[in-house]
Steps between C-alpha positions, in 0.01 A plus 500: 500500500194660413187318361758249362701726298853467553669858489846497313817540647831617457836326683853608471680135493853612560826344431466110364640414885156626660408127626800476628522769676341545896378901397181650521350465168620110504230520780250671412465355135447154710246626736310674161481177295274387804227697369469359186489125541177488327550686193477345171839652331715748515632746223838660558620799298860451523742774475775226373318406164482746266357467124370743230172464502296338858561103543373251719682155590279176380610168623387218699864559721704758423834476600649680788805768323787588692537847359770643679850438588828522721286386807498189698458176350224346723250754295603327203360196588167678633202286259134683575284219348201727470225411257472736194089572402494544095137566563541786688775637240225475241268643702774804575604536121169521372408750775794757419390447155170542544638889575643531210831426601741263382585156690732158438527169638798371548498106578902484566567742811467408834494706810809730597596616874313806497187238530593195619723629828211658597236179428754321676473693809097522457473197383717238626325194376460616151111445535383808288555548113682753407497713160745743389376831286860719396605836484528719209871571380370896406427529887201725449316555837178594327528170273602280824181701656224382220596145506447518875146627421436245190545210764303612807224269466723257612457619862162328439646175406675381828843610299741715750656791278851507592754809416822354562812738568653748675368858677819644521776305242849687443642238367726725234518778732601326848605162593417282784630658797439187778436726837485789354318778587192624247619795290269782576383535077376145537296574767383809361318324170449185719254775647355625217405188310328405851339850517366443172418139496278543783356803333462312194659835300475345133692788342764464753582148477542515135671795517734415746824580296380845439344588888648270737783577683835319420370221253837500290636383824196308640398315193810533247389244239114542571440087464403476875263772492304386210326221694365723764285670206321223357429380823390825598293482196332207540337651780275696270471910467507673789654193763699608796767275644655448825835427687516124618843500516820699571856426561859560290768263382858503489467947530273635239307182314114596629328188565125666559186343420130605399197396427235634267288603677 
């Protein structure tokens, strides 16, 4: 951290079984959350909530969602008792709108797997609030972009920006393959995002489907990618980000991680 500004980052959370699991990303998202036991909140862009317009979560404790199934029933009864922070949703609504952007609040939703299997792991004892801003159902990387930049005076604030979900996500294209060997198109875009994340390329990140190599396959439903973009955003014009973490799941799900910068 730099004269207390707290740089965003992006995760890739994986399948709902990730703190289960004894893989490297399991790991390193524990060793990470060491960093930030002194933070005031976090704010995860989840790739698994998706709205029309931007929303953030408001409630005293939101309620842990088990958004997935056909997987094994102890994640079912996974509860992340986090605290919610309605304070800081204000304060993120009325700085998105303060761009001239649109922004809700819902007071219903809780927190899905794309943020609370990775709190879990960061945060074990639930000590640090947690808010949740969505994703736009028109997946626009430019949009997903400017709300990153209408909330980076939060960096200011103690409040750890959070893109939650996935670097390389097939899903739609290719299945888990457990033991499988990376297909060689994965690891070709899995370069280029990290070639231009750590040049901090703004026309090629939100241009991705149009200059990177392989997205249909990489990033069939573009959900994942979204989050990577407003955290990248958040950074302010002209941030570079770097690599803090590499590995692959079950063949071609890329489980890299940056921060900004």
């Amino acid at each position: 951290m730099k004269d207390n500004i707290l740089p965003p980052i992006f995760i890739s959370h994986g399948a709902p079984t990730l703190p289960l699991e004894n893989i490297p990303a399991r790991e390193f998202l524990k060793e990470l959350g060491s960093h930030y036991q002194n933070i005031k909140a976090v704010l995860c862009i989840s790739a698994h909530w998706q709205t029309v317009t931007p929303t953030v979560n408001s409630l005293e404790e939101p309620d842990t969602i088990h958004d997935f199934y056909g997987f094994p029933e102890e994640l079912y009864k996974i509860k992340y008792p986090a605290r919610g922070d309605p304070e800081l949703a204000e304060q993120v609504a009325g700085l998105i709108k303060d761009k001239g952007l649109s922004c809700d609040i819902n007071h219903e939703r809780g927190l899905d797997h794309g943020t609370w299997v990775p709190m879990m792991l960061m945060f074990p004892h639930a000590n640090i609030p947690v808010v949740q801003l969505s994703i736009q159902n028109n997946l626009n990387p430019t949009q997903h972009l400017k709300i990153g930049r209408a909330i980076e005076e939060l960096r200011k604030d103690e409040v750890l920006i959070m893109g939650s979900g996935g670097a390389v996500h097939p899903l739609g294209f290719a299945g888990f393959r457990f033991g499988g060997e990376t297909d060689q198109w994965a690891t070709d875009f899995d370069d280029w995002l990290t070639d231009a994340v750590t040049r901090g390329d703004e026309r090629l990140l939100t241009n991705y489907r149009q200059l990177a190599p392989y997205p249909e396959r990489a990033h069939p439903y573009p959900d994942h990618y979204m989050p990577l973009l407003t955290a990248f955003g958040a950074a302010g014009v002209g941030a570079k980000g770097h690599l803090i973490h590499h590995s692959w799941y079950a063949g071609d799900l890329g489980m890299a991680a940056y921060q900004f910068p």
